[in-house]
C-alpha positions as CSV (number, residue, x, y, z in Angstrom):
1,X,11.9,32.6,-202.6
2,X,8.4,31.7,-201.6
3,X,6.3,34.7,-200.4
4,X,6.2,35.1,-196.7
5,X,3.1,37.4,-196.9
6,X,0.2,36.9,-199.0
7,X,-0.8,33.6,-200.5
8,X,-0.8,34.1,-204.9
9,X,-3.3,31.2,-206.2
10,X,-3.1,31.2,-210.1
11,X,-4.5,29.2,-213.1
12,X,-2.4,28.6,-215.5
13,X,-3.1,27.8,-219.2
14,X,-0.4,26.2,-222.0
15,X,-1.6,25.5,-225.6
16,X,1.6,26.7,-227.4
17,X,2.1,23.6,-229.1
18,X,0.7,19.9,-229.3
19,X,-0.1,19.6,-225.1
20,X,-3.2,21.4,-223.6
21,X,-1.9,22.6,-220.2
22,X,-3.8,23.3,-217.1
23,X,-2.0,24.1,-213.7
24,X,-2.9,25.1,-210.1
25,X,0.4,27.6,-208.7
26,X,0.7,28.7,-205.1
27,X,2.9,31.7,-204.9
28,X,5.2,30.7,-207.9
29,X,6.5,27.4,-206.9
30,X,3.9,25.3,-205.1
31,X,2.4,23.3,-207.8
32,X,-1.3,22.1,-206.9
33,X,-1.9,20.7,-209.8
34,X,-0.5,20.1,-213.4
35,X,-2.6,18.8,-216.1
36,X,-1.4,17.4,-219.8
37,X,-3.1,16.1,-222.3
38,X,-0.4,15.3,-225.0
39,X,-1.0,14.5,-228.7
40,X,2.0,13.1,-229.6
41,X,0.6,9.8,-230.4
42,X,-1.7,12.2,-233.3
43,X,1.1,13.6,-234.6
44,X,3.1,10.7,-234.6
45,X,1.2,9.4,-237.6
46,X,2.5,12.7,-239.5
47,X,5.9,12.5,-238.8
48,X,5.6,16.0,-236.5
49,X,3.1,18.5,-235.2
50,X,0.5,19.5,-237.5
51,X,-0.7,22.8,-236.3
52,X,-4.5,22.2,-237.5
53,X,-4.8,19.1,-235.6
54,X,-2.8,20.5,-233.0
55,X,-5.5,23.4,-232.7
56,X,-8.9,21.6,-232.9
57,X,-7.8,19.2,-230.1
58,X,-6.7,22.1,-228.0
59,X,-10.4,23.1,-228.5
60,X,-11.9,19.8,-227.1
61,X,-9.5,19.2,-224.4
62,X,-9.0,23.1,-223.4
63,X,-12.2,23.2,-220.6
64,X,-11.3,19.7,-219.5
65,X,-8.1,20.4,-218.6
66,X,-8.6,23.6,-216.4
67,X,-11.8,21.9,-214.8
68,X,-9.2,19.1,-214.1
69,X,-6.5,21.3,-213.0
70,X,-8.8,23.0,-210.1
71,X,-10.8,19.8,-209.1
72,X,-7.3,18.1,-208.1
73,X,-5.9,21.0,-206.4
74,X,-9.4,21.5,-204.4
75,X,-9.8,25.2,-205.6
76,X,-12.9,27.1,-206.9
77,X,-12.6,29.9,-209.5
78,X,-13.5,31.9,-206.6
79,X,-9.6,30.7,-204.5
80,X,-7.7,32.5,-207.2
81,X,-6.0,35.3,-207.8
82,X,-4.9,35.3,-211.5
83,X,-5.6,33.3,-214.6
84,X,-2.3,33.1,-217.0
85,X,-1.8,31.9,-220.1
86,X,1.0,31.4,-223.0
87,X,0.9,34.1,-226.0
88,X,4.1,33.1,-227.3
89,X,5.7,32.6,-229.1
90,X,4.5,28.9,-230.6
91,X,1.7,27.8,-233.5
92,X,-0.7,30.6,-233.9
93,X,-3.7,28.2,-234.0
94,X,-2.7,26.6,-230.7
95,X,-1.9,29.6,-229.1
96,X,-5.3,31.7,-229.8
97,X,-7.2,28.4,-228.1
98,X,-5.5,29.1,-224.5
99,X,-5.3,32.5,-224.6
100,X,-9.6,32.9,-225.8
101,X,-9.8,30.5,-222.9
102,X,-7.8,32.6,-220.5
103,X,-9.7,35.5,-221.6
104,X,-13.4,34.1,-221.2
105,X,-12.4,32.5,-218.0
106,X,-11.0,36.1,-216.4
107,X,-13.9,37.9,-218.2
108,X,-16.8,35.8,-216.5
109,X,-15.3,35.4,-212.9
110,X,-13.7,39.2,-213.0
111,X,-10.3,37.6,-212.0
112,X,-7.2,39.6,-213.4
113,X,-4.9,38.3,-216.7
114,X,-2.0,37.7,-217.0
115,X,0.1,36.6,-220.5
116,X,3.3,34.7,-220.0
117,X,6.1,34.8,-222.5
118,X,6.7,31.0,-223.0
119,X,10.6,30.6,-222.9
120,X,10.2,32.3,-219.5
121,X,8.1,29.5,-218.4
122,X,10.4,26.8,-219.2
123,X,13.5,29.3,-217.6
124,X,10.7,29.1,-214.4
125,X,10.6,25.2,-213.9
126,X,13.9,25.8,-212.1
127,X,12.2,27.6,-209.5
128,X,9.7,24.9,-208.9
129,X,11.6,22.2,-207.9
130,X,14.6,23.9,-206.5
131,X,13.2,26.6,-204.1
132,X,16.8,27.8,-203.0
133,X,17.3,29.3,-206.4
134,X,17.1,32.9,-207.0
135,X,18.4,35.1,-210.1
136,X,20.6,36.3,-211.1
137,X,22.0,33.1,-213.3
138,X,22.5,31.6,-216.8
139,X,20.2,28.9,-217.9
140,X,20.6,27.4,-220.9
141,X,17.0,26.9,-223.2
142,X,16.8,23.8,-225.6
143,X,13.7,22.6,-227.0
144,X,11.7,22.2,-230.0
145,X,11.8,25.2,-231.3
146,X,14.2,27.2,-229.2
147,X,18.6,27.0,-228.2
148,X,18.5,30.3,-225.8
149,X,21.5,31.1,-224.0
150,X,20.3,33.2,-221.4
151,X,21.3,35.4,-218.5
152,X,18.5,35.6,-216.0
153,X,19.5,38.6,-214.2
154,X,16.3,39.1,-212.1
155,X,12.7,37.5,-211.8
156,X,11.3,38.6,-215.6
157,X,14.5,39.9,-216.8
158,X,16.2,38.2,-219.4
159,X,19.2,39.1,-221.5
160,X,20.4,37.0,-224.7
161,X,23.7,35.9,-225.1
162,X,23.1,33.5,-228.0
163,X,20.4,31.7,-229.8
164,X,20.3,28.9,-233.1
165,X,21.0,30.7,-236.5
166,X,18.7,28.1,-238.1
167,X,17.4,24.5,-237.4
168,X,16.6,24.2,-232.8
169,X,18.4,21.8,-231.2
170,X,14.9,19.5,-230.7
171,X,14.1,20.3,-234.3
172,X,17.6,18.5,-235.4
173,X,17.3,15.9,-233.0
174,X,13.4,15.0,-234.7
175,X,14.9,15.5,-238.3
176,X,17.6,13.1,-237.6
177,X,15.5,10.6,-235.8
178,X,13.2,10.1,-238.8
179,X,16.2,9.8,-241.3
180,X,17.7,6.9,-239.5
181,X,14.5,5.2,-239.1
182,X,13.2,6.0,-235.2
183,X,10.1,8.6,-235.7
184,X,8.5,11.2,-234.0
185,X,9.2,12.2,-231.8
186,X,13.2,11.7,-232.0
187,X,14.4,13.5,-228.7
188,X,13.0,10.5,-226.2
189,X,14.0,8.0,-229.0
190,X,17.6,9.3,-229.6
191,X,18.6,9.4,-226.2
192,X,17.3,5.7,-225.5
193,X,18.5,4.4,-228.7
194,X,22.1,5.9,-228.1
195,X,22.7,4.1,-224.8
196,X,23.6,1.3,-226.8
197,X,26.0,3.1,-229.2
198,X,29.0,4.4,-230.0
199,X,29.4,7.9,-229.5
200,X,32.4,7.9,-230.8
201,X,31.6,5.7,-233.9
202,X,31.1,8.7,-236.7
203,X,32.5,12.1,-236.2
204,X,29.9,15.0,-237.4
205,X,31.2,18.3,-237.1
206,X,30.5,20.7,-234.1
207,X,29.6,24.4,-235.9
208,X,31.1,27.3,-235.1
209,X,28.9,30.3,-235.7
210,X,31.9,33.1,-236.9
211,X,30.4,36.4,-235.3
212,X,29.8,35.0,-231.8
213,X,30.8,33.0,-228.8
214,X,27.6,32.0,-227.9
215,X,25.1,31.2,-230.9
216,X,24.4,27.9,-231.9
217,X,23.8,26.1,-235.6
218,X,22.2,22.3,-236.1
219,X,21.5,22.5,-239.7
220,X,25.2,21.6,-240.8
221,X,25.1,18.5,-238.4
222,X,21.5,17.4,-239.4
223,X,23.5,17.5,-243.3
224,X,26.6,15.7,-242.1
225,X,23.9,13.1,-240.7
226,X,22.0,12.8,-244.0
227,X,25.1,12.9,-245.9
228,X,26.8,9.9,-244.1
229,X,23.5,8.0,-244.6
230,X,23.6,8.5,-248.2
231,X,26.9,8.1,-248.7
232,X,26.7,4.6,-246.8
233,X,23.7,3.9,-248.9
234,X,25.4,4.1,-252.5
235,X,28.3,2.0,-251.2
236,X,25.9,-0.1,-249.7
237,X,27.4,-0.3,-246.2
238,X,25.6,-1.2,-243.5
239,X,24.2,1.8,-240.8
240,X,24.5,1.1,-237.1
241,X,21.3,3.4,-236.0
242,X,22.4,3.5,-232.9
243,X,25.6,4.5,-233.4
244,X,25.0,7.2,-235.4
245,X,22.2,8.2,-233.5
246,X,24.8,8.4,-230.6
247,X,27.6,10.2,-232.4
248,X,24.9,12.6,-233.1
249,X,23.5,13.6,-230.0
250,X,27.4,13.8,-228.7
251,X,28.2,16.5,-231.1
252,X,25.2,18.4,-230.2
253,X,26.1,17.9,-226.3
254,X,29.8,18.6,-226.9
255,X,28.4,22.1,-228.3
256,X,25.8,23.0,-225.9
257,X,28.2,22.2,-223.4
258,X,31.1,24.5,-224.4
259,X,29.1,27.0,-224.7
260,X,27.2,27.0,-221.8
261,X,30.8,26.4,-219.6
262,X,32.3,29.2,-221.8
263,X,29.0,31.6,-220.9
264,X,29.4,30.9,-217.0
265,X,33.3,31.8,-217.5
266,X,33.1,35.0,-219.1
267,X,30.0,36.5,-216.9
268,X,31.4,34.9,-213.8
269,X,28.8,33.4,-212.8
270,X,28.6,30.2,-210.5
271,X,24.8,29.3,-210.6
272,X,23.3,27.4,-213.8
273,X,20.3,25.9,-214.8
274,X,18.7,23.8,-217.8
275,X,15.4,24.2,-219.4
276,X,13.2,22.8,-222.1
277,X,12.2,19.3,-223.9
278,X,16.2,18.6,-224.9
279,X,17.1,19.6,-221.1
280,X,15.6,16.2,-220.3
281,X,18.2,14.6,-222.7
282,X,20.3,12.3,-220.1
283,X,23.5,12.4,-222.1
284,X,23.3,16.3,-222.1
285,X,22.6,15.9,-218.2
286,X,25.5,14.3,-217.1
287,X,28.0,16.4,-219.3
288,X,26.8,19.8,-217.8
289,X,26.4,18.0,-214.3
290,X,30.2,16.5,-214.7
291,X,31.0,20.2,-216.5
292,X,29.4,22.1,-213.6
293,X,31.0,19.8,-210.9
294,X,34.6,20.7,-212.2
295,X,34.3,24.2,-212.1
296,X,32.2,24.5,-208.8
297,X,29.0,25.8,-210.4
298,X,25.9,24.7,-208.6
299,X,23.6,23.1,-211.5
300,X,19.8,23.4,-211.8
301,X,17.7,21.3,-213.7
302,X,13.9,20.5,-214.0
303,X,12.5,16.9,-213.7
304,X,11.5,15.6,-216.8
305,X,8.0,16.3,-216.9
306,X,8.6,20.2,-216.3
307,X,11.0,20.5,-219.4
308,X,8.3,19.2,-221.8
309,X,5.6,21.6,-221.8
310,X,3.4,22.1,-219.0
311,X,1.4,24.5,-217.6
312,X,3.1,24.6,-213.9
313,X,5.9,25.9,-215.4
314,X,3.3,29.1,-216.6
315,X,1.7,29.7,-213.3
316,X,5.4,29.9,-212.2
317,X,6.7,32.7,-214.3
318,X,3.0,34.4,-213.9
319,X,3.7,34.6,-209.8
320,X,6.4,36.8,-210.3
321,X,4.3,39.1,-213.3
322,X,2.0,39.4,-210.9
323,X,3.4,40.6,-208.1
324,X,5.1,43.0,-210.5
325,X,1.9,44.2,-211.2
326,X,1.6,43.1,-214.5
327,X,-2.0,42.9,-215.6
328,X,-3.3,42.1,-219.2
329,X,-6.3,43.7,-221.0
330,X,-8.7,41.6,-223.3
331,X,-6.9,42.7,-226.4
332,X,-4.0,40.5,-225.4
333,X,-3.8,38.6,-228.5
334,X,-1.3,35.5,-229.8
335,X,1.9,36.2,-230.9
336,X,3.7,33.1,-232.3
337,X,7.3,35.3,-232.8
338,X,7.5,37.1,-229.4
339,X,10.8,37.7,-228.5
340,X,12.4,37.1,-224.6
341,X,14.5,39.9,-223.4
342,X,17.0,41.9,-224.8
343,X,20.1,40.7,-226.5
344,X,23.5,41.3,-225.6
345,X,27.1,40.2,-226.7
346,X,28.6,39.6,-223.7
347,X,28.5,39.7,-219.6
């Protein structure tokens, strides 16, 4: 809950990807201000994030953003108490651009730093917008890059339950998007395009990963999608995009669902909460919320603009490093693999 004591003003910095990310946080889940500046209409042209671009905009925008970020919420360098930034994991070149700024920024005013793990950050969104909610419970991760099944057993501690084996459930849904014709990038584009299909139109398969309850695998869907594409192709029957762009995003709900319901039943928990770009998928929405509903679990979930990311989301998680103590030195560097927690098999 909010701090009934001292007031914790940090700056927080996001450049993991393809938005440069500037928030104002007052003690972890008072947002002052939150600055994007997205290039997704850059990448667009490509088909998907090209880390090069993605790194010299960062450069350009990366000052604006925090100046920005402290002119809205009426704070001076001087107001705060920590600067923190994402160091991963994400695109090297992105990520070295926010944490160099992070660093300059804390080494010219003499303000402590602080380095956020970024699947935390999207786990902290929760925290934001529903105040009442306090660890421990399981919140399930989907973005871009990352399908975490996680159990949030205390404020910065994190244990795995399952993750993707290959492909992310964003990364399927941008794959499929471009094969059936919608573009970059396909999460926004699937979910609006499927309202007007059939979900129930072409069965794709829902994997099974053998070894685990928990882990997930998209790469033998995003096949059964190209397949049935093909196939219809050399018999020269017509595609209905959006049915098959609903049938597709049902079997990756159908999964994330189960095993998110399956999670909360063996760890007996009764709190649950979404995070990440795919957590702003309104088909995946309603089936938790209906899911959660059934079996009396209260459900958690970001607004849309704090599961893309954001740098609110950072200054959230950093509230709780802080009062930790958690301090960083100026050899905190990038690191584009770093790893969230421990895992574990079950509850």
């Amino acid at each position: 809950m909010e701090s009934m004591g001292e007031t914790v003003t940090i700056l927080a910095i996001e450049s993991s990807c393809d938005e440069t990310a500037a928030a104002v946080v007052k003690n972890g889940r008072e947002v002052l201000s939150n600055v994007i500046s997205s290039q997704i209409d850059l990448h667009a042209l490509y088909g998907g994030v090209v880390p090069e671009i993605a790194s010299r905009k960062h450069i350009e925008k990366i000052n604006q953003v925090m100046e920005e970020a402290l002119r809205s919420a009426d704070r001076k360098l001087a107001d705060l108490d920590a600067i923190a930034v994402t160091y991963g994991p994400g695109l090297v070149g992105p990520l070295l651009v926010g944490v160099s700024a992070a660093k300059a920024v804390s080494f010219a005013s003499g303000i402590p730093l602080i380095g956020v793990h970024h699947i935390e950050g999207h786990i902290s969104a929760n925290y934001i917008e529903n105040r009442e909610l306090e660890p421990p419970f399981v919140c399930l991760v989907v973005s871009g890059g990352h399908s975490h099944l996680v159990v949030v057993k205390d404020y910065g501690e994190y244990e795995i339950l399952g993750r993707t084996r290959d492909d992310a459930a964003g990364e399927a849904f941008d794959k499929v998007a471009r094969a059936i014709g919608l573009g970059y990038p396909g999460g926004p584009k699937i979910d609006k395009v499927s309202r007007e299909g059939n979900p129930e139109a072409v069965f794709f398969p829902r994997a099974k990963v053998g070894d685990s309850d928990y882990d997930f695998s998209f790469s033998g869907l995003k096949s059964a999608v190209l397949n049935y594409l093909n196939s219809c192709e050399m018999k020269g029957i017509a595609v209905n995009q959006a049915d098959v762009a609903a049938s597709f995003q049902k079997a990756v709900v159908d999964v994330l669902v189960e095993h998110s319901m399956h999670a909360l039943s063996v760890c007996g928990m009764k709190k649950f909460a979404i995070a990440g770009g795919v957590a702003s998928n309104t088909a995946l929405r309603q089936a938790l919320e209906s899911a959660c509903g059934e079996r009396e679990i209260a459900f958690y979930h970001p607004s849309p603009i704090l599961c893309t990311d954001n740098a609110a989301m950072i200054g959230a998680a950093a509230y709780y490093e802080y009062k930790k103590g958690v301090r960083h030195g100026y050899d905190l560097n990038a690191v584009p693999n770093l790893k969230l927690g421990q895992d574990m098999k079950s509850c």
